[in-house]
C-alpha angles and dihedrals in degrees: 000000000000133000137080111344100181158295120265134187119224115221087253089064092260112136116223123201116223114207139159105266103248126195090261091064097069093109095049087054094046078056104056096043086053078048090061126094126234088255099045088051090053087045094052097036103029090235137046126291137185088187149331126278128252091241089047083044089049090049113047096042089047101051115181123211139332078295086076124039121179122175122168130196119230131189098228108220125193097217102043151347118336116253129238125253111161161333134228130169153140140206128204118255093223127004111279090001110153090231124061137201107251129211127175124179128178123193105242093238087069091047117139094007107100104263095117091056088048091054088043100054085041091048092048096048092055083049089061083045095061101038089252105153102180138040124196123194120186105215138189108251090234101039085107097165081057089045099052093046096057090049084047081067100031107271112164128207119248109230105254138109128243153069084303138040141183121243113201111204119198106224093204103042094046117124 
């Protein structure tokens, strides 16, 4: 299930490009994680980070099989390499499992845009694809921008207490 997802339209007129992530983009994604500021890579990780690891590198840009999922949005430009906008993925919790782990990350130069609701819908619809019924996001308390995506999409709060909580999205109710 790889190839060409679709074409999207930020809310500035730019066109961005959604694909399945494939082993020769390593070094855009290297890209877009050097793109992101301190606080967008706590809000994503839920701890500081100066980079990803080779065996996160490894796996985001090899995924597997319709378990783990991994598309990333790219600003297609005429006179050089395309730049990176964005990540979103999930990985099953166990293999074949109906619910899936979520993670969305937007460079901070598409913030605001609409990028992060492109990847989403794109990310919902391979979820259909692959039977996956749920999506959970853990999410910082405060990541508000990340918050109000997911219940863009009906995602609804566990209920817990704490710096982070766990958003749970129904595949087939999202908008």
């Amino acid at each position: 299930m790889t190839g060409f997802l679709r074409d999207a339209t930020l809310s500035n007129g730019q066109t961005i490009r959604i694909r399945d992530i494939e082993r020769d983009d390593r070094a855009l994604v290297e890209e877009g994680f050097a793109h992101l500021s301190d606080r967008s890579r706590f809000m994503r990780f839920l701890a500081a980070r100066n980079r990803l690891t080779e065996a996160e590198l490894d796996t985001l840009t090899d995924p597997t099989d319709e378990n783990d999922v991994a598309l990333g949005a790219i600003r297609p430009r005429k006179d050089g390499p395309p730049d990176p906008v964005g990540v979103a993925r999930f990985i099953r919790l166990a293999p074949g499992s109906d619910s899936a782990e979520l993670a969305l990350t937007v460079v901070d130069d598409f913030h605001g845009l609409g990028a992060g609701t492109h990847l989403m819908r794109a990310l919902i619809d391979r979820a259909r694809q692959c039977n996956v019924s749920r999506l959970i996001a853990l999410v910082r308390r405060d990541n508000h921008a990340m918050r109000r995506l997911l219940t863009k999409f009906g995602g609804q709060k566990a209920p817990e207490d704490g710096p982070e909580i766990e958003i749970h999205l129904d595949v087939a109710d999202s908008a």
